[in-house]
N, CA and C of each residue as an Amber inpcrd file, in Angstrom:
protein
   261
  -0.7390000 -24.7440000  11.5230000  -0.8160000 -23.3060000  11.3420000
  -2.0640000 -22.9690000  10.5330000  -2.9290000 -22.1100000  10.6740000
  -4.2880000 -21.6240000  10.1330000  -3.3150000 -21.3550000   9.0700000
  -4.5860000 -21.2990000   7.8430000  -4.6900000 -20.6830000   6.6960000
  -5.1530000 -19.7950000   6.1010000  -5.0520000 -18.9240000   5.4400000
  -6.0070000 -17.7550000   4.7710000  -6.3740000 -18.3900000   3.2740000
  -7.5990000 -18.5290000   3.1140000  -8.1670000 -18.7790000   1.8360000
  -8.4710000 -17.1820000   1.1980000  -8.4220000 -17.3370000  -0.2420000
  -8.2880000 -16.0740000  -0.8160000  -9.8090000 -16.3730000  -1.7010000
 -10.7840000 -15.7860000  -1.5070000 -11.6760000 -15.9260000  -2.2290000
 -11.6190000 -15.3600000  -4.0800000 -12.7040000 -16.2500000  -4.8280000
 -12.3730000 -16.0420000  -5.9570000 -11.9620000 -14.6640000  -6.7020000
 -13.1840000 -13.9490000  -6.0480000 -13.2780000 -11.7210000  -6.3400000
 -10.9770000 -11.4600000  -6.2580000 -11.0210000 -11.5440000  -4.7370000
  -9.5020000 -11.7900000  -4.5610000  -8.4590000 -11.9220000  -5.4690000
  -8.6830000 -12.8770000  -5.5620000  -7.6230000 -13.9950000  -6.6320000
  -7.5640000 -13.2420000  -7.8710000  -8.5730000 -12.8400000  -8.6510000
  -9.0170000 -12.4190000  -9.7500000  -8.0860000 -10.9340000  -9.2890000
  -8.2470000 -10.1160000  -8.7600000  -7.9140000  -8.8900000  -8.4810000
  -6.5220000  -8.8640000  -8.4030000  -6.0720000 -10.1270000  -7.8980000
  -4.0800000  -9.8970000  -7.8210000  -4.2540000 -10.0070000  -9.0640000
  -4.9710000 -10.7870000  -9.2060000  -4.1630000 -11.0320000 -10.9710000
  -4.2260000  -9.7810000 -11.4990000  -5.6090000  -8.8960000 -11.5890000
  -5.6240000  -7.9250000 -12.3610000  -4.3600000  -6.7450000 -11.7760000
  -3.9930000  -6.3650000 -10.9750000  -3.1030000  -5.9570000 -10.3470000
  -2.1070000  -6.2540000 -10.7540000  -1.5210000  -7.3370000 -10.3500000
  -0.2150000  -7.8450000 -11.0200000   0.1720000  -7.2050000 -12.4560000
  -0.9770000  -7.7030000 -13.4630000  -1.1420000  -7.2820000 -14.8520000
  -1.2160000  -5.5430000 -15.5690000  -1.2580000  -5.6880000 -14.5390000
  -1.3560000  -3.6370000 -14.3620000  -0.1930000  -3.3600000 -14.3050000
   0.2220000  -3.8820000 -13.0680000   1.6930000  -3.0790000 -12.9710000
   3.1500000  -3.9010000 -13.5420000   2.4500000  -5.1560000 -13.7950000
   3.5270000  -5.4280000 -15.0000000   3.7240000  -4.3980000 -16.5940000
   2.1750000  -4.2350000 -16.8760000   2.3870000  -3.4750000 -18.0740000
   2.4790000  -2.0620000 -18.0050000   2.1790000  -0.9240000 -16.8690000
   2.1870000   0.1830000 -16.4170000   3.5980000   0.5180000 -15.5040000
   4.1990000  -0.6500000 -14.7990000   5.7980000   0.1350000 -14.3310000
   6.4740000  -1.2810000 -14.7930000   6.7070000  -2.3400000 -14.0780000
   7.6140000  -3.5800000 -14.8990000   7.2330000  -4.9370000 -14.1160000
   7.7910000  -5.9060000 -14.8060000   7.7620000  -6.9400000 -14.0130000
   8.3620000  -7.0060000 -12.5310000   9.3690000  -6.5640000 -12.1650000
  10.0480000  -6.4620000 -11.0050000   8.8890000  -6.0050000  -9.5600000
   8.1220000  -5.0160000 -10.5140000   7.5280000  -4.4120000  -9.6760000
   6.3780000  -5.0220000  -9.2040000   5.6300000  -5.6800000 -10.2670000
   4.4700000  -6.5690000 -10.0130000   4.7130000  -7.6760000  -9.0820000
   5.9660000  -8.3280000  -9.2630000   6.6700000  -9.6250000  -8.4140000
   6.6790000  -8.8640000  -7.0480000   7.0280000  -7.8400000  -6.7490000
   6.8420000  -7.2820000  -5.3500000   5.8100000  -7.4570000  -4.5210000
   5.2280000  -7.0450000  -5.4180000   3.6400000  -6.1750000  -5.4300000
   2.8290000  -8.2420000  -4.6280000   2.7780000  -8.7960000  -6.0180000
   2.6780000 -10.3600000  -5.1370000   3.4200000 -10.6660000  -3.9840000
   4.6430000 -10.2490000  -3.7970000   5.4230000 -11.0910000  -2.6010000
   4.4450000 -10.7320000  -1.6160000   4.8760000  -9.2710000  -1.8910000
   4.4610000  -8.3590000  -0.4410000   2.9310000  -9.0710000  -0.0160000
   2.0350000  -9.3440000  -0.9280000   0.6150000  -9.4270000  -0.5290000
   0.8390000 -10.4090000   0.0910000   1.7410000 -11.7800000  -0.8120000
   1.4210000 -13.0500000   0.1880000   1.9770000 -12.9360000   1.4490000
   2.9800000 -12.2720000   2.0710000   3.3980000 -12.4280000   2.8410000
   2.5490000 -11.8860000   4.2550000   1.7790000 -10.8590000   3.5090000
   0.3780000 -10.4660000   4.6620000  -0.5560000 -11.3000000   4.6120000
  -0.1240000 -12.1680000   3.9810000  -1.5960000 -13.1980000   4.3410000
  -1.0760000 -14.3550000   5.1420000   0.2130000 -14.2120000   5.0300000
   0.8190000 -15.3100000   5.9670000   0.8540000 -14.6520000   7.0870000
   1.3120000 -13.2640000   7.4840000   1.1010000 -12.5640000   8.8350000
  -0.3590000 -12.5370000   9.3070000  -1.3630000 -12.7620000   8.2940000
  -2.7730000 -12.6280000   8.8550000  -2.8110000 -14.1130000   9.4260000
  -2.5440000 -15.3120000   8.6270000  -2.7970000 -16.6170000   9.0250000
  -2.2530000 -16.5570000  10.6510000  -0.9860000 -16.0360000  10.8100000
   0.0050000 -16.6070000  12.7370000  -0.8800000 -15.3530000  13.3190000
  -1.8030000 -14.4310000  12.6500000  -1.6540000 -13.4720000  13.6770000
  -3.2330000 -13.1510000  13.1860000  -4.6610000 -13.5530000  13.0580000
  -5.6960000 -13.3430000  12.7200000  -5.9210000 -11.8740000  13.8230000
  -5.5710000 -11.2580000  14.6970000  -6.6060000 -10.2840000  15.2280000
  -5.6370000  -8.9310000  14.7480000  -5.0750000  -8.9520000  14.1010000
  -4.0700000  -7.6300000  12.9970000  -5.2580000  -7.1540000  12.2640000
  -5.9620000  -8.3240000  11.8030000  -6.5230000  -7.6550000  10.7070000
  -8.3870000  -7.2990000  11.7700000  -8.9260000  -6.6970000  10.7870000
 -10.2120000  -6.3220000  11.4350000 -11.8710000  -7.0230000  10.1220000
 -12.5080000  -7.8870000  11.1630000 -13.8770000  -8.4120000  10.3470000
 -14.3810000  -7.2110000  10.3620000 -14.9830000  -7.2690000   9.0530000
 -16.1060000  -5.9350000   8.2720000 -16.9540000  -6.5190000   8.1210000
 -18.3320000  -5.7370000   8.0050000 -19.6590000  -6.4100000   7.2930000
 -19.7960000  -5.4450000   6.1500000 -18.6440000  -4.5090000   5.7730000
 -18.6850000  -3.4780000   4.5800000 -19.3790000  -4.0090000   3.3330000
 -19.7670000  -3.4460000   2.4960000 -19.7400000  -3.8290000   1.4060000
 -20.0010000  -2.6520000   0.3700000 -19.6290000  -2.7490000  -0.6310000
 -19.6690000  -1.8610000  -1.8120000 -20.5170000  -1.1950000  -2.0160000
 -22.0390000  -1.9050000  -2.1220000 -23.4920000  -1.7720000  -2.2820000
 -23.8210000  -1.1080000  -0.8860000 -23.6370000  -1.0190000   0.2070000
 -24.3620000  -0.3370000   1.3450000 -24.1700000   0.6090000   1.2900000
 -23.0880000   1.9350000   0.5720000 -22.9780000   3.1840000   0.8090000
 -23.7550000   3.4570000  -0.4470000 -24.4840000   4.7670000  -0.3330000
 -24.7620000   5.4800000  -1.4940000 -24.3100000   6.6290000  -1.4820000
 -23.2480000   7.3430000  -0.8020000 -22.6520000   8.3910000  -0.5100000
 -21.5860000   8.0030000  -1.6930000 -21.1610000   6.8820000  -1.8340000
 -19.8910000   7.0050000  -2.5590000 -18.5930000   6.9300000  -1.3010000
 -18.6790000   7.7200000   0.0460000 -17.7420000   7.4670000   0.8160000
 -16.7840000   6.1390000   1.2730000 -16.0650000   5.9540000   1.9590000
 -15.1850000   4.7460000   2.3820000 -15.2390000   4.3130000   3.7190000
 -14.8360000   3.4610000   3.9430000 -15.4080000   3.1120000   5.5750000
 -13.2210000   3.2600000   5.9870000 -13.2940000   4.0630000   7.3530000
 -11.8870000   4.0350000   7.7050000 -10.7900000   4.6280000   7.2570000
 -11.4990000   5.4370000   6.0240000 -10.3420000   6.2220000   5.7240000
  -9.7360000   5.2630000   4.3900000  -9.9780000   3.9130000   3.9910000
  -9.6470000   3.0740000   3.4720000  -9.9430000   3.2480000   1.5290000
  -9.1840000   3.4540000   0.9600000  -9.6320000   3.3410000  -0.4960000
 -10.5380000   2.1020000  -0.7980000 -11.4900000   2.4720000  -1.4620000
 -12.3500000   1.2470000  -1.8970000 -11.8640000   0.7340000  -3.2990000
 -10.8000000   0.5800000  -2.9830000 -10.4380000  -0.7070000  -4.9280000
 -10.8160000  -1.7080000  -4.4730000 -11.0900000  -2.7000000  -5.5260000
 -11.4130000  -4.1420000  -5.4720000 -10.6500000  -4.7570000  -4.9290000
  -9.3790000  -4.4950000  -5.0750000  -8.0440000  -5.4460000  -4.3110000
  -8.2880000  -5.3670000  -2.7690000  -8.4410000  -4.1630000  -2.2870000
  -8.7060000  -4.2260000  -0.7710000  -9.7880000  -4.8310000  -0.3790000
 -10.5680000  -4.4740000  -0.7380000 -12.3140000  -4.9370000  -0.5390000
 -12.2040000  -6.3380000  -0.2720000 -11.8810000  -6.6540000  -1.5850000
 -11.7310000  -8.5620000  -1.4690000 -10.3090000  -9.3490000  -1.2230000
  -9.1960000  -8.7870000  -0.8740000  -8.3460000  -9.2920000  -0.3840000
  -8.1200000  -8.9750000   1.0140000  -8.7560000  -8.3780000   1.5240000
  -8.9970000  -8.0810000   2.7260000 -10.1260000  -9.2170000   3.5860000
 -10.8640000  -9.3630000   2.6870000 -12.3510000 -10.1720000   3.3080000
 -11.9160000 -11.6610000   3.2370000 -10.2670000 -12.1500000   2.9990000
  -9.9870000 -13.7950000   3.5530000 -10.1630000 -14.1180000   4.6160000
 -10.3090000 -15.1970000   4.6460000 -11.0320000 -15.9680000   6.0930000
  -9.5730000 -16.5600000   6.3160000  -9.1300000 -16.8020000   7.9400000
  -8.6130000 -17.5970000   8.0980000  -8.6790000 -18.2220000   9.2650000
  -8.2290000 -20.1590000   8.8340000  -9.0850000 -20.9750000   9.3770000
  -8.0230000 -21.9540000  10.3860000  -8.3770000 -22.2630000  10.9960000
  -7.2340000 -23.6940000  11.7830000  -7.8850000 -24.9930000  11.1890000
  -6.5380000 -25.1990000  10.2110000  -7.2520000 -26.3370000   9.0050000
  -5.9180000 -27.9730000   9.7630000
C-alpha cells in the first residue's frame, strides 16, 4: 500500500495545531483534530487522485488572495503538499 510522507513544514504544523486546540478548546478536541487528519492521509495513500498536485506557493501571490477558494494556513499549505509513494 503507498504511503504519504508528511514533510517537515507539515509535521511541525499538526503539532502547532494540536497545541492550539488543546490549550484554546481541550484535549478531546485536539485528539480529533489528529485522528481526523491521519485518517486523510490514509484515504490519500489507497486513493492518490482525491487529492489535487499544486505548484502554489505562499510567495507567488502578491495580492494576498487564495488559490480555490482554499484558506491559506500553514496546516493546509503543507499538509496538503504530502507526496504519496508505492514504497
Amino acid at each position: 500500500m503507498p504511503q504519504v510522507y508528511k514533510r517537515a513544514a507539515a509535521r511541525r504544523d499538526l503539532i502547532e495545531h494540536y497545541v492550539y486546540l488543546a490549550e484554546n478548546a481541550d484535549e478531546e478536541t485536539a485528539d480529533r483534530f489528529l485522528t481526523e487528519a491521519e485518517q486523510t492521509f490514509v484515504e490519500l495513500a489507497r486513493r492518490p487522485e482525491i487529492g489535487r498536485f499544486s505548484t502554489y506557493s505562499p510567495d507567488s501571490r502578491t495580492d494576498g488572495s487564495h488559490s480555490a477558494g482554499y484558506s491559506a494556513t500553514p496546516a493546509l499549505r503543507s499538509t496538503l503538499s504530502c507526496r504519496s509513494t508505492s514504497a
